[in-house]
C-alpha positions as CSV (number, residue, x, y, z in Angstrom):
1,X,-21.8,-10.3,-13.4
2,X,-23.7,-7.5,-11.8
3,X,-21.7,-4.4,-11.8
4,X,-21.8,-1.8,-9.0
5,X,-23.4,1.2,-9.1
6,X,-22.1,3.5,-6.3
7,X,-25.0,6.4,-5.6
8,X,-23.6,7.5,-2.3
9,X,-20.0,8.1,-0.9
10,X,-18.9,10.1,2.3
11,X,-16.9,13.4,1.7
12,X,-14.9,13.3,4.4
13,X,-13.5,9.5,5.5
14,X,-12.2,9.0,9.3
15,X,-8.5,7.2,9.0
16,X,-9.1,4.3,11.4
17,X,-7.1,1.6,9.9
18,X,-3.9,2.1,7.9
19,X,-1.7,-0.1,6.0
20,X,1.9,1.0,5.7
21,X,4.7,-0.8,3.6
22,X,7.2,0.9,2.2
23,X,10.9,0.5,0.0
24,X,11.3,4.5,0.6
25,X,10.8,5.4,4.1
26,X,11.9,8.7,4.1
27,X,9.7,10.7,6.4
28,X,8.1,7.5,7.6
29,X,8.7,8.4,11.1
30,X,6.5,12.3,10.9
31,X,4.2,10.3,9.2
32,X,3.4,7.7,12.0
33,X,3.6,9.9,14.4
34,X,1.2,12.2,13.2
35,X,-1.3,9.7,12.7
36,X,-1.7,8.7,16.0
37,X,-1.5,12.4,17.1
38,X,-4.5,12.7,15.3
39,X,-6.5,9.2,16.4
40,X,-4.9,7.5,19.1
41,X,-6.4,4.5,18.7
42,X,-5.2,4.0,14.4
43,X,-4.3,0.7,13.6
44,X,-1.3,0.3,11.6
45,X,-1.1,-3.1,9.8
46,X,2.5,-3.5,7.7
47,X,4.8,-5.8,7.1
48,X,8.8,-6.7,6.7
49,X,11.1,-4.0,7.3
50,X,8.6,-1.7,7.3
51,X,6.7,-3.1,10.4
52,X,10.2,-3.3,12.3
53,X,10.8,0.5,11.5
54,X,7.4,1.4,12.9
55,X,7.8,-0.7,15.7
56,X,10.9,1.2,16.4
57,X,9.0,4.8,16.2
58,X,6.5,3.6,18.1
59,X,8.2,1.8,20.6
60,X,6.3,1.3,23.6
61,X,3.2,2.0,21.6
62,X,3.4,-0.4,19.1
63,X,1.3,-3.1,21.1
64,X,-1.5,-1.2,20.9
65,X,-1.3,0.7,17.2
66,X,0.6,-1.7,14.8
67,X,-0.1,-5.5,13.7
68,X,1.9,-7.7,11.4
69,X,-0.4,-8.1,8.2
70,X,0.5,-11.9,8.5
71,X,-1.1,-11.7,12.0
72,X,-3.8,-10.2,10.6
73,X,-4.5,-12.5,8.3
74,X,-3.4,-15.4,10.1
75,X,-1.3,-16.0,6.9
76,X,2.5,-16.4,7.4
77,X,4.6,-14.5,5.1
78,X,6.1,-17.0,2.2
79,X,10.0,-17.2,2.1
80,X,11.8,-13.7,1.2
81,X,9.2,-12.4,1.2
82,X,7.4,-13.3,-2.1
83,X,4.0,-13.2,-1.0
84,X,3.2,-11.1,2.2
85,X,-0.2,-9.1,1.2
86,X,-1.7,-10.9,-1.8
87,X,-4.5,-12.0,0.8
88,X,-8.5,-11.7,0.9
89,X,-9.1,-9.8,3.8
90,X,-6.5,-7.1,2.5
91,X,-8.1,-6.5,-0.6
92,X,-11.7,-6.8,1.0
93,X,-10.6,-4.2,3.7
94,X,-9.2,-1.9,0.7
95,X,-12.0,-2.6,-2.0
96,X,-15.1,-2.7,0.1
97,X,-17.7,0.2,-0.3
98,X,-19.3,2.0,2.8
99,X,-23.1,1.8,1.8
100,X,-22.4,-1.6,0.3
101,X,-24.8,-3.8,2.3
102,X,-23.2,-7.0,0.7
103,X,-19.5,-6.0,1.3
104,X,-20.5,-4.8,5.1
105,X,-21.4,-8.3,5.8
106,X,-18.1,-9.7,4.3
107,X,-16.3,-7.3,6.4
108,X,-18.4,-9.3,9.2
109,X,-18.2,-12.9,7.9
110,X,-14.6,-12.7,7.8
111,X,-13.8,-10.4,10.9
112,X,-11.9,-7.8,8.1
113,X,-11.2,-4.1,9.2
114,X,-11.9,-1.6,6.6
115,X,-8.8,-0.1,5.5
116,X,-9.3,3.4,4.7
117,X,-5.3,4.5,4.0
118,X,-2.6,2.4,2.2
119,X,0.6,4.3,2.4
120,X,2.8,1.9,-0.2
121,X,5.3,2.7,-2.2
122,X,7.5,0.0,-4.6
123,X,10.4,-2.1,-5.0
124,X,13.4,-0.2,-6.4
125,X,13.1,-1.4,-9.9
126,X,14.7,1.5,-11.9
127,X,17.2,1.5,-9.2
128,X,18.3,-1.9,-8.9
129,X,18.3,-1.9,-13.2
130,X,20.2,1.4,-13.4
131,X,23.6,0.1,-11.6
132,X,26.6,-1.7,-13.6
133,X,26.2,-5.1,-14.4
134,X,23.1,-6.0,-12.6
135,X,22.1,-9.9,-13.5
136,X,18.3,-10.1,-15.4
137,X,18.0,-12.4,-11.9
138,X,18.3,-9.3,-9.7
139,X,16.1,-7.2,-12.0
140,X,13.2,-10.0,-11.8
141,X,13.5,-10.2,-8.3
142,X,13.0,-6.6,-7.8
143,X,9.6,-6.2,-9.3
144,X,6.9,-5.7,-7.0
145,X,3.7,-7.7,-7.2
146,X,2.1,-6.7,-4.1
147,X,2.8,-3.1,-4.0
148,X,1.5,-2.0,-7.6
149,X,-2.0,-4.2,-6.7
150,X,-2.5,-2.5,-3.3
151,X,-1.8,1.2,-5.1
152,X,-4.1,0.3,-8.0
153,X,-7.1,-1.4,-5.2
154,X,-6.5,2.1,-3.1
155,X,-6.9,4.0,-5.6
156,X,-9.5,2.5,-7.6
157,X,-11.6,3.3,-4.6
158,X,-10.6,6.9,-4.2
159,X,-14.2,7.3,-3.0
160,X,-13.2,6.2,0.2
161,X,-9.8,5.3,0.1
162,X,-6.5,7.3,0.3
163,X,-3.7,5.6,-1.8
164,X,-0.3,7.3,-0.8
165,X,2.7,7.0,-2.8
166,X,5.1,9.7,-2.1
167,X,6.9,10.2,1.1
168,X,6.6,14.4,0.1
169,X,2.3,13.6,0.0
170,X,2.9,13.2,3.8
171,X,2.5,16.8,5.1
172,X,-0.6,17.2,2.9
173,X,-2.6,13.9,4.1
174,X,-1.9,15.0,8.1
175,X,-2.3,18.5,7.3
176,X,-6.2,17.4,5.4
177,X,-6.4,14.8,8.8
178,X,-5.7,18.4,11.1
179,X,-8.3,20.0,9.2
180,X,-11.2,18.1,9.2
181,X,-10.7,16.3,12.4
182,X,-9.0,13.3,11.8
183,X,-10.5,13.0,8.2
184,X,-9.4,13.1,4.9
185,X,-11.4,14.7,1.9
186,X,-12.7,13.2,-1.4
187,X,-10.7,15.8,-2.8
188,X,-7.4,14.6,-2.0
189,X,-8.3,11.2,-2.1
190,X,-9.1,12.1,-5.9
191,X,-5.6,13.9,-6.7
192,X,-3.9,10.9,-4.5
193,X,-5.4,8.7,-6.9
194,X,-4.1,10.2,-10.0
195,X,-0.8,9.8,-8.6
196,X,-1.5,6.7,-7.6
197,X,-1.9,5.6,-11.3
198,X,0.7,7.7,-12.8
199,X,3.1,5.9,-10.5
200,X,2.0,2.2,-11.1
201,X,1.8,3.4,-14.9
202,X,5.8,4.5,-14.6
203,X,6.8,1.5,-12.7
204,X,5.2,-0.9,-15.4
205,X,6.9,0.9,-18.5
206,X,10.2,1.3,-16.7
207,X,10.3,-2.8,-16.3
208,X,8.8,-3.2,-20.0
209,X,11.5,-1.1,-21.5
210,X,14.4,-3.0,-19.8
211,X,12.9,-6.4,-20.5
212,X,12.7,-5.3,-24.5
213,X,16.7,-4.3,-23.8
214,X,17.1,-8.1,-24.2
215,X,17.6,-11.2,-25.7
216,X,16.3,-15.0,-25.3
217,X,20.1,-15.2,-24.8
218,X,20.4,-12.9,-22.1
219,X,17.7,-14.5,-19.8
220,X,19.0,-18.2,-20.3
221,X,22.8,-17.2,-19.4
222,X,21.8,-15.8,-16.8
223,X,20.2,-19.6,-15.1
224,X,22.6,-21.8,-16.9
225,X,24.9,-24.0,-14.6
């Protein structure tokens, strides 16, 4: 396998193409607004109960700026949920490097967009785990698949990706989009990244520690009829 040497990245990265999914969507609604302040024409691809509360924001506006991902993809989203982003064209849109000849033409072969923002944040594990009585069923159903690949793909390529986390990162990515015209920096892309990881990293250990809380016995109760 022939590894990839990147020798030449953009400083500043025009936000054209955005996926948003989101558990916490505290100051979802500044967010999406000020995106399109700044670019008119961003396309917003999301999913669930994130797309609806976008679609609310936006209201008349969200025919032309937001897309269901599974409409994207032409993909329809498994039952609950389950499996709503694990999909090629996300990940090609997210992964793919600017001055990449061979990636540019898979962006073409497959009719991807490349995504240059994913705004995702997870399934409330340490949440769901920290209230009385919660069944091992309901803790396994609460971890994210999906979200943690996405943040890690996003901010694995922090070179031209932004991978947003937090809700309180939002004045400081339109604030960077104000500044440089509708662009955001390598610089915050970088920091973005760190927190990023740190996040995923936290997420991981929090569902590691509560799976070593327990027993063979506790799972199998839990599914016996």
């Amino acid at each position: 396998m022939t590894t990839n040497r990147v020798e030449k990245i953009d400083n500043l990265v025009p936000v054209k193409t955005v996926l948003i999914s989101v558990s916490d969507k505290t100051g979802l609604d500044i967010l999406v607004k000020g995106l399109i302040r700044m670019n008119p024409d961003v396309r917003i691809l999301s999913t669930g109960g994130t797309f609806g509360k976008i679609a609310e924001i936006l209201g008349d506006k969200s025919g032309k700026n937001l897309t269901q991902v599974s409409d994207y993809t032409g993909q329809p989203e498994t039952q609950g949920g389950l499996v709503k982003t694990l999909d090629f064209k996300i990940y090609l849109g997210i992964l793919t490097e600017t001055y990449n000849a061979s990636h540019q033409d898979d962006l073409k072969r497959t009719s991807a967009l490349s995504i240059d923002m994913v705004v995702v944040n997870l399934y409330p594990f340490q949440e769901t785990v920290s209230k009385p009585g919660v069944s091992p069923e309901a803790a396994r159903s609460n971890i994210d698949i999906g979200g943690p690949t996405m943040v890690r793909a996003s901010a694995k390529n922090f070179i031209r990706v932004a991978s947003v986390v937090n809700p309180s990162d939002y004045p400081a990515v339109l604030e960077s989009l104000e500044n440089h015209g509708g662009c955001l920096s390598l610089a915050l892309r970088f920091e973005l990244a760190k927190k990023a990881f740190a996040h995923t990293a936290d997420y991981d250990k929090a569902i590691s520690e509560y799976l070593a809380q327990k027993n063979y016995e506790d799972i199998a109760s839990c599914y016996r009829s």
